[in-house]
Backbone as CSV, one residue per row, in Angstrom:
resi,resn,N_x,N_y,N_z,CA_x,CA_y,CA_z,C_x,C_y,C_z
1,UNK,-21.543,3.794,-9.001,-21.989,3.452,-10.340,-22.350,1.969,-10.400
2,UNK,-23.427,1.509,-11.100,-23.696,0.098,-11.680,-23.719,-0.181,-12.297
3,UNK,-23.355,-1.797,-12.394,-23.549,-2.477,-13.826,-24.686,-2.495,-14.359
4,UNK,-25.017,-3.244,-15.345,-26.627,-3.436,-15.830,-26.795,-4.370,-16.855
5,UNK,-27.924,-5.038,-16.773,-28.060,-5.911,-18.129,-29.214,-5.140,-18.989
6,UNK,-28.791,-6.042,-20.155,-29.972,-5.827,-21.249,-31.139,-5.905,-21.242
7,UNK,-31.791,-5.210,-21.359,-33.414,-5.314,-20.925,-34.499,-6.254,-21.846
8,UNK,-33.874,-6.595,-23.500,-34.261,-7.278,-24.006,-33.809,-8.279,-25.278
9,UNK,-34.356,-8.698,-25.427,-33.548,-9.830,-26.691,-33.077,-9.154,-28.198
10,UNK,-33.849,-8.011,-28.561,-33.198,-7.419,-29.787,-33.029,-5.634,-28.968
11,UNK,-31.409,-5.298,-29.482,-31.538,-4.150,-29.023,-31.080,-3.613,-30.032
12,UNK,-30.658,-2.003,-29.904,-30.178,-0.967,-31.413,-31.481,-1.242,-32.548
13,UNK,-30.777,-0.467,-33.939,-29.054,-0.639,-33.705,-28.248,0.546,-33.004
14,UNK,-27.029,0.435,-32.988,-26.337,1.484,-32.536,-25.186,1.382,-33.588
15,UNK,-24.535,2.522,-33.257,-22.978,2.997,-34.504,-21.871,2.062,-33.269
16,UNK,-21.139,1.458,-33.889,-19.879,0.368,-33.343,-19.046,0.674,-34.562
17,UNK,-17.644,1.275,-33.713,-16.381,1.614,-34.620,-16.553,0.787,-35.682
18,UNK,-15.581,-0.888,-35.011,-15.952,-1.645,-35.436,-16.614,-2.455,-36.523
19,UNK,-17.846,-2.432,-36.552,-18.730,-3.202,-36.770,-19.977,-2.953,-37.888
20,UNK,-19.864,-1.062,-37.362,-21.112,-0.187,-38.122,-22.133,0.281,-37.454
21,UNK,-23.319,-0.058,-38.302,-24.741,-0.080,-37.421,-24.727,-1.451,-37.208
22,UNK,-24.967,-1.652,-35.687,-24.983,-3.528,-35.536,-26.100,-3.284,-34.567
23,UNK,-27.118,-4.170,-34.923,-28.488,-5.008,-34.102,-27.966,-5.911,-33.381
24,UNK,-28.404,-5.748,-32.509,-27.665,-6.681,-31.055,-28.418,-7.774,-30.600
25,UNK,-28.522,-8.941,-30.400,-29.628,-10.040,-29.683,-29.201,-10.720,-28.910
26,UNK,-29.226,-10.503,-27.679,-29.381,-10.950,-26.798,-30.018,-12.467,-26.214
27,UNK,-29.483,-13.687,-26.339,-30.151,-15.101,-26.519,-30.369,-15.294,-25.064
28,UNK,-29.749,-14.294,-23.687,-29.636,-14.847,-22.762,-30.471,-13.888,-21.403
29,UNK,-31.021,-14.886,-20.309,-31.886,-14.334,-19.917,-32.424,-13.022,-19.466
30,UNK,-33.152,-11.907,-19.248,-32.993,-10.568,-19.103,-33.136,-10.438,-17.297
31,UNK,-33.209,-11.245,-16.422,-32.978,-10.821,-15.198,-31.469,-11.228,-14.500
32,UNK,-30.947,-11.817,-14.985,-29.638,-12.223,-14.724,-28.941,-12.587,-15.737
33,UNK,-27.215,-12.633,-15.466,-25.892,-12.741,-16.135,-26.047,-13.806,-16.058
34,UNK,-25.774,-14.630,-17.582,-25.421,-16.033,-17.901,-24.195,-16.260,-18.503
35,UNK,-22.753,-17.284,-17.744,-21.395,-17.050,-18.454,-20.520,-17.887,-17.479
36,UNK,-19.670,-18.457,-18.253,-18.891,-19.276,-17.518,-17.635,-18.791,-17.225
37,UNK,-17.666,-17.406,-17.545,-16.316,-15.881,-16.966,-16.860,-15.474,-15.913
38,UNK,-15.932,-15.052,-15.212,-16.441,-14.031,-13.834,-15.887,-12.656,-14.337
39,UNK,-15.543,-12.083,-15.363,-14.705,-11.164,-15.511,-14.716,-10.115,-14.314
40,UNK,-13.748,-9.297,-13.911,-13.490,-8.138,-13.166,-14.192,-7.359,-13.642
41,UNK,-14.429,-7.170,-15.169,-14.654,-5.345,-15.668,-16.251,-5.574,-16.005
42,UNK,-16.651,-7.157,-16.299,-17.946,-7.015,-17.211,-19.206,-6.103,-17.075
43,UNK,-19.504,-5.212,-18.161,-20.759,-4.303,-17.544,-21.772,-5.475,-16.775
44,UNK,-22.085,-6.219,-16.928,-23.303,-7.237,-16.270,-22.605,-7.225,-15.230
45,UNK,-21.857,-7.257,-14.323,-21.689,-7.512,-13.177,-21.061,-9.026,-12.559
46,UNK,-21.040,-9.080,-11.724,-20.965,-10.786,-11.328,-21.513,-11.316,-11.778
47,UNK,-20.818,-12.781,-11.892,-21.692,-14.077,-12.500,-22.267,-14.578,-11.122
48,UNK,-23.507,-14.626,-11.097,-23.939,-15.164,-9.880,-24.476,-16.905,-9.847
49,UNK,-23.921,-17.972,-9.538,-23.812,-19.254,-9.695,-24.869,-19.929,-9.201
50,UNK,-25.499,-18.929,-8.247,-26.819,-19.609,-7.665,-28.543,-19.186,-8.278
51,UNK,-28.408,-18.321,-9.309,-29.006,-18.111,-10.037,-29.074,-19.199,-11.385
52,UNK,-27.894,-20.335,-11.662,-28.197,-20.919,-12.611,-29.183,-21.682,-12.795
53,UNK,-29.514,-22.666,-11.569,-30.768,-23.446,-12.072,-31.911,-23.188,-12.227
54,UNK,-32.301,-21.572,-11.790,-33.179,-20.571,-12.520,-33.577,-20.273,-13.643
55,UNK,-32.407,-20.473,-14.700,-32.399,-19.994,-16.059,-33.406,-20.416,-16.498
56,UNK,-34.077,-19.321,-17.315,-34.932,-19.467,-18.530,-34.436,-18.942,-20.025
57,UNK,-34.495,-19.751,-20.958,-33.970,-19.242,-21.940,-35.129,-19.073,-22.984
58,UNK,-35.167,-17.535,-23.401,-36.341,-17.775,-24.307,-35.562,-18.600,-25.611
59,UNK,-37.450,-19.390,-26.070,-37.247,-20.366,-27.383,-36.895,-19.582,-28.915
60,UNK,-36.271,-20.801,-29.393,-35.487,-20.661,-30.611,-36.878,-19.729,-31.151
61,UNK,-38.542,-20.065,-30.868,-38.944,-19.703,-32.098,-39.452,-18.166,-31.686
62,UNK,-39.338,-17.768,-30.071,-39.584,-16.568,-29.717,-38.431,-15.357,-30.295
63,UNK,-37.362,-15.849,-30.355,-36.379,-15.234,-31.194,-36.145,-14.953,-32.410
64,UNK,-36.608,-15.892,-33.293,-37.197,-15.468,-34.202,-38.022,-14.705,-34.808
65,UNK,-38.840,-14.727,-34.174,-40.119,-13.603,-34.480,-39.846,-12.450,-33.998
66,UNK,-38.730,-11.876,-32.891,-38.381,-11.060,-32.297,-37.721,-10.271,-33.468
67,UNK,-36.576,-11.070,-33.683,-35.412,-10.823,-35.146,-36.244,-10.365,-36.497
68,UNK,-37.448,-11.264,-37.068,-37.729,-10.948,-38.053,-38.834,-9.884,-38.194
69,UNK,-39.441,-9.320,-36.597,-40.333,-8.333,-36.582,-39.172,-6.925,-36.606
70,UNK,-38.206,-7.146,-35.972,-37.011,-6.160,-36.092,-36.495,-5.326,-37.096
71,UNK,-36.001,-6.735,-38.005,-35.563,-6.623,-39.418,-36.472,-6.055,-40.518
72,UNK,-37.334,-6.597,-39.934,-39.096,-6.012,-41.057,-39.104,-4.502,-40.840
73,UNK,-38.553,-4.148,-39.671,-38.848,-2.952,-39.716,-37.929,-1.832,-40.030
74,UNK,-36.596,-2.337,-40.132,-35.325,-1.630,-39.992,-35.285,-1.554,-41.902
75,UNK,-36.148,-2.147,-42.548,-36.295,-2.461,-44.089,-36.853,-1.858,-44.263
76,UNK,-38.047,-1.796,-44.222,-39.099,-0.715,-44.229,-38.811,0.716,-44.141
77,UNK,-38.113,0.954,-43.367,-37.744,2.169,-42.862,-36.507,2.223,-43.920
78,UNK,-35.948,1.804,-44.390,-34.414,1.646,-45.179,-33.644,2.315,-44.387
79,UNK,-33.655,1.820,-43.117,-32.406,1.581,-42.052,-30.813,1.041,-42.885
80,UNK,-29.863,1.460,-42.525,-28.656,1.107,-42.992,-28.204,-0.204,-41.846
81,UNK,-28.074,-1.316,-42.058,-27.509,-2.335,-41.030,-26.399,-2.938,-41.971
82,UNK,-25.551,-3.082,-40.708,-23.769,-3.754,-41.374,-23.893,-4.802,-40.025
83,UNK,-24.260,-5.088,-39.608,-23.616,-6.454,-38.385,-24.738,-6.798,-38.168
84,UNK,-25.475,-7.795,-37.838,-26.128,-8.515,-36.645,-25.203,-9.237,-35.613
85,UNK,-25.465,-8.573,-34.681,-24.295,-8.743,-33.654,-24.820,-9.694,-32.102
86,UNK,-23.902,-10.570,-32.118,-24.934,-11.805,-30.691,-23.889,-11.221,-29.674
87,UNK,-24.183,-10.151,-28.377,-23.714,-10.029,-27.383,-24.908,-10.442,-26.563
88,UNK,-24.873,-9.386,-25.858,-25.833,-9.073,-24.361,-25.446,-9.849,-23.051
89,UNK,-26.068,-10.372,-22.443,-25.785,-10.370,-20.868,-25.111,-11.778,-20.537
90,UNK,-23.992,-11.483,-21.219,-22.941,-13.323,-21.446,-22.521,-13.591,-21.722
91,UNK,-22.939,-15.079,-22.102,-22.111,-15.928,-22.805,-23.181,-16.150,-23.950
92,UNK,-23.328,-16.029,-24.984,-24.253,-16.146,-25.697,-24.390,-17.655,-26.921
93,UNK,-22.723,-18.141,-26.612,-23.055,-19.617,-27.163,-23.557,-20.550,-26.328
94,UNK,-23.829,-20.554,-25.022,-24.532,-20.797,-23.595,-26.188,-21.283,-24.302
95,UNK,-26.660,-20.806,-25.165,-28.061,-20.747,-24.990,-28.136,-22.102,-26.124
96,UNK,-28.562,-23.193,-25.498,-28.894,-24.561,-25.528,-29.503,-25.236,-27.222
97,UNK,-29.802,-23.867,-27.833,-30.286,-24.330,-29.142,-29.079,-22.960,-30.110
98,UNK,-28.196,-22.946,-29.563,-27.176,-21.775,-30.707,-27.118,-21.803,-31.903
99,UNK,-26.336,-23.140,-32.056,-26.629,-23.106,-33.395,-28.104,-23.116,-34.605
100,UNK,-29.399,-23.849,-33.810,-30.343,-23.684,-34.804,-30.554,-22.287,-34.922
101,UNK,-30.259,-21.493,-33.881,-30.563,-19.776,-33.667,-29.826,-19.029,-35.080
102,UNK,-28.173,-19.155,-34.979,-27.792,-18.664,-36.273,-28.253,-19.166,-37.411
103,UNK,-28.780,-20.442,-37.382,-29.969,-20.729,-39.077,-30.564,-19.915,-38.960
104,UNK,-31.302,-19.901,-38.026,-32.327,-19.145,-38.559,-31.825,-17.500,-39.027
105,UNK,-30.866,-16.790,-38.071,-30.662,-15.653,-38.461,-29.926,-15.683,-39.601
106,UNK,-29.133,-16.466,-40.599,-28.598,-16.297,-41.500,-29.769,-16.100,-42.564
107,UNK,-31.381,-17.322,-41.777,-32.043,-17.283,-42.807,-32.551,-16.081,-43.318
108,UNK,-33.004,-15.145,-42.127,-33.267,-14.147,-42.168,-32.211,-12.491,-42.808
109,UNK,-31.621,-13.252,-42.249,-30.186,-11.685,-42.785,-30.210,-11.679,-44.615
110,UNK,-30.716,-13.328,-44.938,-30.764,-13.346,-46.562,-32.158,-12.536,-47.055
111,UNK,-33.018,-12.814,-46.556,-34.246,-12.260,-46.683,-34.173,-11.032,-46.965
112,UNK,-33.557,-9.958,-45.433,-33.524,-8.614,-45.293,-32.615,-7.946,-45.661
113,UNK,-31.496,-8.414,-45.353,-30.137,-7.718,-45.186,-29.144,-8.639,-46.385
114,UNK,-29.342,-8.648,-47.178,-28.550,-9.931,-47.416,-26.846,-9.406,-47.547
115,UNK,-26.404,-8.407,-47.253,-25.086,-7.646,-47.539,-24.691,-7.280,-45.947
116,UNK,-25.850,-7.657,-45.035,-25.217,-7.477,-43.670,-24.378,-8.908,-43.214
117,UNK,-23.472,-8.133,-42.165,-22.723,-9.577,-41.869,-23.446,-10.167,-40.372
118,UNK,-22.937,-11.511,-40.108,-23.483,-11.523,-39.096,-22.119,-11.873,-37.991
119,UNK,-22.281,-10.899,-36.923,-21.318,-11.345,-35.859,-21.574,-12.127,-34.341
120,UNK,-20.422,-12.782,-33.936,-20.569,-13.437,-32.356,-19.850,-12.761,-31.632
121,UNK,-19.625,-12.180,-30.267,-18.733,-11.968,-29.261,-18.676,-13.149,-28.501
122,UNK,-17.919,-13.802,-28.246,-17.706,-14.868,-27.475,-16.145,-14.970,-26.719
123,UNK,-16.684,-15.458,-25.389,-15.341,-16.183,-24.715,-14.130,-17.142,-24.892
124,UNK,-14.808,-18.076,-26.306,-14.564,-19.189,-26.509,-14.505,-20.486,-25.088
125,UNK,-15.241,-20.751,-24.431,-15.293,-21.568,-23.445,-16.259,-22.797,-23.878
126,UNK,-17.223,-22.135,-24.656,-18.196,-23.198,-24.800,-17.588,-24.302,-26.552
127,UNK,-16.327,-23.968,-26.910,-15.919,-24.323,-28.312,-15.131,-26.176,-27.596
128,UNK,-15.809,-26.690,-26.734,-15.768,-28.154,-26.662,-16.757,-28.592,-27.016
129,UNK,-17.809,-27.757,-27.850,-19.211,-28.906,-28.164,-19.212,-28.040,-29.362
130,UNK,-19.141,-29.165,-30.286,-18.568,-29.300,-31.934,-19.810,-28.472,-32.536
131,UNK,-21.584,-28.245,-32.102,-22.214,-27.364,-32.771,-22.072,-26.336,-32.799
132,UNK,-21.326,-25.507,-31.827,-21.280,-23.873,-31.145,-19.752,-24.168,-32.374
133,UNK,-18.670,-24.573,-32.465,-17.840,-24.519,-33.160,-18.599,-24.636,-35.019
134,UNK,-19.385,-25.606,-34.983,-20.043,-25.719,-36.386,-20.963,-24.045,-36.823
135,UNK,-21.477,-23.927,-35.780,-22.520,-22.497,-35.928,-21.172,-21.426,-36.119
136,UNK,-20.181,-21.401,-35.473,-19.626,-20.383,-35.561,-18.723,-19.832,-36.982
137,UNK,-18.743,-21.514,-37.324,-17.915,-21.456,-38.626,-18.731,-21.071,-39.918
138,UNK,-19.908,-20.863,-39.138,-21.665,-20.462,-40.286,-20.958,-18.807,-41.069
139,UNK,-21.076,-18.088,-39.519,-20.668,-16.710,-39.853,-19.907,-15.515,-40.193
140,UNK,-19.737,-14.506,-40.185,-18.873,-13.654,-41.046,-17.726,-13.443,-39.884
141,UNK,-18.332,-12.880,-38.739,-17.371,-12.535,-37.295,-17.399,-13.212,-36.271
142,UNK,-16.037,-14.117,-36.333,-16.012,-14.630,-35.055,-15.242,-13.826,-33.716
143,UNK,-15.713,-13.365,-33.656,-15.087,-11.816,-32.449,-14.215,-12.641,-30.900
144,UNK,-13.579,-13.198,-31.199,-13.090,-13.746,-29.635,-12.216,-13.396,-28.419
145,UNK,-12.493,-13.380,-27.451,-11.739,-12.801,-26.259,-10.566,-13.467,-25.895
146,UNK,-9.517,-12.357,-25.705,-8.091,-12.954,-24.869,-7.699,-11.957,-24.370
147,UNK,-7.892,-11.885,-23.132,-7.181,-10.945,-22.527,-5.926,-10.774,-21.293
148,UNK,-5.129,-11.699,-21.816,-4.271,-12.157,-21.039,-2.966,-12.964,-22.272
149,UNK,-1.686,-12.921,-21.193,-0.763,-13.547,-22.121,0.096,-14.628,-21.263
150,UNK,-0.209,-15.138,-20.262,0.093,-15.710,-19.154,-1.531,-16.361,-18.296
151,UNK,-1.414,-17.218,-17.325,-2.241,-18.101,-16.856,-2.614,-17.646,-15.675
152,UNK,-1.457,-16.731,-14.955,-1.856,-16.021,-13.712,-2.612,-14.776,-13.876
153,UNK,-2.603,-14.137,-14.936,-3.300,-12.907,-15.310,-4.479,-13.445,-15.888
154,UNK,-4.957,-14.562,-17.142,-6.272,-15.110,-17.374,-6.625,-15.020,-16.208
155,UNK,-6.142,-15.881,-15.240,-7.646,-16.187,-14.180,-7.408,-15.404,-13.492
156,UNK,-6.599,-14.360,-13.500,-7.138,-12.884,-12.327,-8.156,-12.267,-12.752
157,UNK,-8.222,-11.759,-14.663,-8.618,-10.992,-14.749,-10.286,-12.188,-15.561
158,UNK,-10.457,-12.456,-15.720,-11.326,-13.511,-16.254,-12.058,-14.612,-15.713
159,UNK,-11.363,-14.921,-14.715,-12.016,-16.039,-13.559,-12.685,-16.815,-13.840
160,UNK,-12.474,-17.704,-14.636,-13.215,-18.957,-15.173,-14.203,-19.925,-14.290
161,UNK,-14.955,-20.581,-14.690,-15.890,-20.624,-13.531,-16.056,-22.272,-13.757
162,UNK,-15.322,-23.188,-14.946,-15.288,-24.744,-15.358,-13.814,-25.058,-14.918
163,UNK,-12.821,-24.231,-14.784,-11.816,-24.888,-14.594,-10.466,-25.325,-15.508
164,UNK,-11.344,-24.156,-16.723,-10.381,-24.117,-17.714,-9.015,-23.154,-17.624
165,UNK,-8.556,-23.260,-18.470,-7.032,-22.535,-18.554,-6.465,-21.560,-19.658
166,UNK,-5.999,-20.905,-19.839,-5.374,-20.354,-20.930,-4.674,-21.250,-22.258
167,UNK,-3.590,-22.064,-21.927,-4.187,-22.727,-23.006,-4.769,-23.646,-23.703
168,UNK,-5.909,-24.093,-22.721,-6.787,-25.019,-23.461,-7.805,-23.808,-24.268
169,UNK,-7.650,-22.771,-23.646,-8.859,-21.723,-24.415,-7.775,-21.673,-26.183
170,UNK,-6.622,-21.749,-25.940,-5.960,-20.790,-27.107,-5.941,-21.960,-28.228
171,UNK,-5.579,-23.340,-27.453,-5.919,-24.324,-28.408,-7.387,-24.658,-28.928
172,UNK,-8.134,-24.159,-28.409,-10.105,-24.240,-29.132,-9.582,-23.209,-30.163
173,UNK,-9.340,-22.136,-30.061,-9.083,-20.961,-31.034,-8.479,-21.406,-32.258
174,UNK,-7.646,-22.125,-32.156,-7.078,-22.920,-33.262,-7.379,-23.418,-34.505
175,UNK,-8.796,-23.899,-33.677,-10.114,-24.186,-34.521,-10.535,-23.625,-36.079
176,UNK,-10.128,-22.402,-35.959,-10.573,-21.737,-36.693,-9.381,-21.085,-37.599
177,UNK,-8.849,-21.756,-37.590,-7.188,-21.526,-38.411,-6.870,-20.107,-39.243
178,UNK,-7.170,-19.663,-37.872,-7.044,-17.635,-38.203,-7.907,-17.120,-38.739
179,UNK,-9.432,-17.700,-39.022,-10.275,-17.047,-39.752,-11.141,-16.418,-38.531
180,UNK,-10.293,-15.570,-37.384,-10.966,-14.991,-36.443,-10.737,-13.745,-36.252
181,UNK,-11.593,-12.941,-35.234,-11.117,-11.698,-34.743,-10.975,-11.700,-33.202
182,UNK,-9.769,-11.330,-32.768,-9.635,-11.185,-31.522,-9.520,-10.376,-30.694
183,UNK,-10.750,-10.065,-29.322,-10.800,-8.701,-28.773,-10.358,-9.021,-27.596
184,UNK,-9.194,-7.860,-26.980,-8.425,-7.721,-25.845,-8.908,-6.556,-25.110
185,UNK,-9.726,-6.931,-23.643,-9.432,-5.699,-23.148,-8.378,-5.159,-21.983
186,UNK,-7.634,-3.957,-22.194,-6.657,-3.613,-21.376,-7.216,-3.126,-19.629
187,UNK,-6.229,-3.336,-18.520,-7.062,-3.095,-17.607,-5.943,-3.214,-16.682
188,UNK,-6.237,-2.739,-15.476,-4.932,-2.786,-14.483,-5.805,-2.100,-13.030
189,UNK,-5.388,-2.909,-11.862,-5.893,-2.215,-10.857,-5.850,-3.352,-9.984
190,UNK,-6.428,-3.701,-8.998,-6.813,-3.936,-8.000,-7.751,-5.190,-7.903
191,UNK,-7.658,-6.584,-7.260,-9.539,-7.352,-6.851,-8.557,-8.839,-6.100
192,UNK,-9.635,-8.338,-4.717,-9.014,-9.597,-3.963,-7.865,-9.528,-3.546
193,UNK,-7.102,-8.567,-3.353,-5.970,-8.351,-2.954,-4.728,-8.581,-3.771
194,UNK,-4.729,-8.889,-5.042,-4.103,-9.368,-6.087,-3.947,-7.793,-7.077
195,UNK,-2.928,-7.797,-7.630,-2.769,-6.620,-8.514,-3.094,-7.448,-9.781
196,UNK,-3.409,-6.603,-10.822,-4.335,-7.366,-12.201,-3.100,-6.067,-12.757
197,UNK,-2.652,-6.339,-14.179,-1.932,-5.773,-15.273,-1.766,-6.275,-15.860
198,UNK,-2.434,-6.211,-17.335,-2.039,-7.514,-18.623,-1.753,-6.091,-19.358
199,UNK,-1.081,-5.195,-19.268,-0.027,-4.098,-20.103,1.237,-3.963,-20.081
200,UNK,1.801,-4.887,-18.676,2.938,-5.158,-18.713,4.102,-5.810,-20.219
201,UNK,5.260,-5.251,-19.578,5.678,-5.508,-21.297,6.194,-7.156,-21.344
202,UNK,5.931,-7.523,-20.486,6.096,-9.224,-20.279,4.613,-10.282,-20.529
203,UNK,3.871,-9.259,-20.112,2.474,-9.700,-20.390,1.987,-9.697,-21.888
204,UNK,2.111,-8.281,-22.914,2.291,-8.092,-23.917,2.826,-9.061,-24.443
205,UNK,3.960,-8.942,-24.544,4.909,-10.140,-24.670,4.921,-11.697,-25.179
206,UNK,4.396,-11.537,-24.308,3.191,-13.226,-24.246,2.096,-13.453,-24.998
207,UNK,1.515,-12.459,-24.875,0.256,-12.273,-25.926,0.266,-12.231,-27.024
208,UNK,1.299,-11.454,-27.503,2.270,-11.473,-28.568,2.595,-12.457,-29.372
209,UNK,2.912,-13.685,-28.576,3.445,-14.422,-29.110,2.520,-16.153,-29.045
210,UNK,0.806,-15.850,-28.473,-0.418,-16.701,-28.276,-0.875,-15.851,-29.479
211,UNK,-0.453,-14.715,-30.141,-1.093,-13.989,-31.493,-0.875,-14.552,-32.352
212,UNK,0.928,-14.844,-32.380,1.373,-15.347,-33.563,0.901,-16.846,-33.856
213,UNK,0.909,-17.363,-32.862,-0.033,-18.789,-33.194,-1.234,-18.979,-33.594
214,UNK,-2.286,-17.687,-33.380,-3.193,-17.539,-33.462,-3.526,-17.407,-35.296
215,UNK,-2.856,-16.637,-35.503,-2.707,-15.704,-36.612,-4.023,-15.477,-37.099
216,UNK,-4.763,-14.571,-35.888,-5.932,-13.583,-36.279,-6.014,-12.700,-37.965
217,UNK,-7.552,-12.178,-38.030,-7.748,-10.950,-39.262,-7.229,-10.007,-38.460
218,UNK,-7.696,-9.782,-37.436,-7.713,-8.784,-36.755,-7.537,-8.814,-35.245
219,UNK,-6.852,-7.885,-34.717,-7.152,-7.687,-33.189,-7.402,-6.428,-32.730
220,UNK,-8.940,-6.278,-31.809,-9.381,-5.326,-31.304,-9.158,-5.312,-30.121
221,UNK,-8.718,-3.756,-29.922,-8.067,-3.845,-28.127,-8.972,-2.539,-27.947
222,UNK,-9.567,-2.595,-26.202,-10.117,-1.470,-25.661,-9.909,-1.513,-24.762
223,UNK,-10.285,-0.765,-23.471,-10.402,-0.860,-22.149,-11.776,-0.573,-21.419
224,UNK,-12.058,-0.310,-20.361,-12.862,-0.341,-19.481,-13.458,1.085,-20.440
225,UNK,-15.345,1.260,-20.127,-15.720,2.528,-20.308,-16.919,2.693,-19.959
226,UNK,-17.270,1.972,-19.133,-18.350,1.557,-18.278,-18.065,1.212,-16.713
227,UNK,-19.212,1.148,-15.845,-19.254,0.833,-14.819,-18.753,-0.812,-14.900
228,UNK,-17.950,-1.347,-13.427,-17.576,-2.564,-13.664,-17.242,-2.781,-12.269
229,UNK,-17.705,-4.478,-12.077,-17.924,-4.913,-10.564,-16.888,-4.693,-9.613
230,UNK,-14.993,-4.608,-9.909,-15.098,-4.665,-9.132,-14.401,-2.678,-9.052
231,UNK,-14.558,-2.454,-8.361,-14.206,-0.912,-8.288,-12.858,-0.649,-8.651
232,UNK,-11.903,-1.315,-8.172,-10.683,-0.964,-8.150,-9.750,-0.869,-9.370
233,UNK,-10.277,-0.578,-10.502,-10.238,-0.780,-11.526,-9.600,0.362,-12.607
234,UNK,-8.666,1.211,-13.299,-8.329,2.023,-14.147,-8.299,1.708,-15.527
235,UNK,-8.794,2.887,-16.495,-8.732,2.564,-17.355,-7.708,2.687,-18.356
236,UNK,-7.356,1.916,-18.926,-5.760,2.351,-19.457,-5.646,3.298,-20.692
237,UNK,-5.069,4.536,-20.675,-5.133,5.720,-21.775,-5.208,5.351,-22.986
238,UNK,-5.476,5.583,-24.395,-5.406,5.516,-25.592,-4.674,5.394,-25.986
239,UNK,-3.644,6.350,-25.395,-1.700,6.636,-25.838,-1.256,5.202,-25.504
240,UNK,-1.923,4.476,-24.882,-1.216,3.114,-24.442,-1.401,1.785,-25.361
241,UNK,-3.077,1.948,-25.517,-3.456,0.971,-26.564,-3.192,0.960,-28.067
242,UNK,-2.787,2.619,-28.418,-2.437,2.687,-29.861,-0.925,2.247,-30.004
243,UNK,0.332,2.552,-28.139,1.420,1.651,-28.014,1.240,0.180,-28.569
244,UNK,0.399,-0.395,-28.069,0.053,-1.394,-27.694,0.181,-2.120,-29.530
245,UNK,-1.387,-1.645,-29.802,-1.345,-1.574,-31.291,-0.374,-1.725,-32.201
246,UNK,0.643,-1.207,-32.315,1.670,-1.168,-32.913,2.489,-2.205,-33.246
247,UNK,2.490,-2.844,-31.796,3.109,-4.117,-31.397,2.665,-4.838,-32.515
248,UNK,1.189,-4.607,-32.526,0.496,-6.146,-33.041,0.953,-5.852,-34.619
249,UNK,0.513,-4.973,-35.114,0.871,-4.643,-36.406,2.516,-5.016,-36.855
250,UNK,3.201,-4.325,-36.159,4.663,-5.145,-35.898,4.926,-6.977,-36.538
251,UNK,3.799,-7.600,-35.921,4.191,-8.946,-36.528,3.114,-9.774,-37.511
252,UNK,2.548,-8.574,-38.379,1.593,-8.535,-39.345,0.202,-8.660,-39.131
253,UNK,0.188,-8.090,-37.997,-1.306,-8.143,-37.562,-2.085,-7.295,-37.810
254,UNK,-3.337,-6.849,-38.375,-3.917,-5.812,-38.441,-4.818,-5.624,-36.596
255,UNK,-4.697,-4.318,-36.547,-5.249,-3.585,-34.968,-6.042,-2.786,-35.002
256,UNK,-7.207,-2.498,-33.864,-7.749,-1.094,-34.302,-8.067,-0.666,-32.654
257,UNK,-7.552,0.253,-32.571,-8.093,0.744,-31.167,-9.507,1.409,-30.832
258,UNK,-10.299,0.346,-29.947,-11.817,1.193,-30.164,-11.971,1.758,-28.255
């Protein structure tokens, strides 16, 4: 089985538990993974490092016109949209003009959608440069990744590629003084000869307690459900994450298992 990237800058929409109908845009290039994670599970595959000084990023204003030929049409049609959603093949606060990008899409979501929200998936890696933190504080969902509750499991399962740490990531998060959402994915298996398990109840544990500091809206937990680089990989049952779940709710957290 293979990974795969996005083939283009606006995709969907599609139905997301989550989220709703969410339009997806993609800021980052369509022949290669752009991201300062190596994750184990990511559908894109490896981050490949020698591909960076390659990058092309399409312009703020090609995106635009992409978005608002989209939206024009999803109106027209009286399409139902609940998210504009920034994933695709990355890191998507990576792309060099981010923040003028969410102007513009807020400008636009008022235009079309004005009752849609707009969301980010992000790593939080790039939240040392105060505009990607300013843009983020623009929008409705700040969706952020932790998937780990300990420093030896971050960089097993996440592999940072600047040299950062667990908690310099948890202190950027901070940032946002709980006005976030935080997505965990569960995972256990095998890479490099190293065993990976952030379900452990010590691992939990930990996470648990980088939550309570956190003090998220929400935390979304899933696991693997896709192809992912490195093979050795299981996906952890439902019965585990709705365990899991519980936990979080336990110390007033709202959870949702997707």
């Amino acid at each position: 089985m293979e990974t795969h990237l996005f083939e283009n800058v606006i995709f969907g929409p599609i139905n997301s538990r989550r989220l709703g109908v969410s339009l997806g845009v993609n800021l980052l290039p369509l022949e290669s993974k752009l991201c300062n994670f190596d994750c184990v599970y990511c559908e894109c595959g490896w981050t490949d490092l020698k591909s960076f000084p390659k990058i092309h990023f399409f312009s703020r204003e090609d995106i635009k016109i992409k978005l608002k030929e989209k939206l024009e049409e999803l109106s027209k049609n009286k399409t139902d949209l609940n998210s504009i959603t920034f994933a695709g093949n990355g890191e998507p606060t990576m792309h060099p003009l981010f923040e003028e990008i969410i102007d513009d899409t807020i400008e636009l979501r008022n235009i079309y959608y004005p009752d849609c929200k707009i969301s980010v998936l992000s790593n939080s890696l790039m939240l040392n440069n105060p505009k990607v933190v300013t843009a983020l504080k623009k929008i409705d969902n700040r969706i952020m990744k932790l998937d780990a509750g300990s420093e030896t499991t971050f960089q097993l399962i996440n592999q940072p590629l600047n040299n950062r740490n667990l908690d310099w990531v948890v202190q950027q998060l901070k940032k946002f003084n709980g006005d976030l959402t935080i997505q965990t994915l569960f995972v256990k298996g095998d890479h490099n000869g190293a065993h990976i398990d952030n379900t452990t109840e010590e691992e939990i544990n930990n996470w648990l307690e980088i939550l309570k500091t956190l003090t998220p809206k929400e935390v979304m937990l899933y696991s693997i459900d896709r192809p992912t680089p490195e093979k050795n990989l299981e996906k952890i049952p439902k019965e585990k994450l709705m365990e899991i779940a519980k936990k979080v709710e336990s110390i007033g957290i709202n959870a949702i298992v997707n």
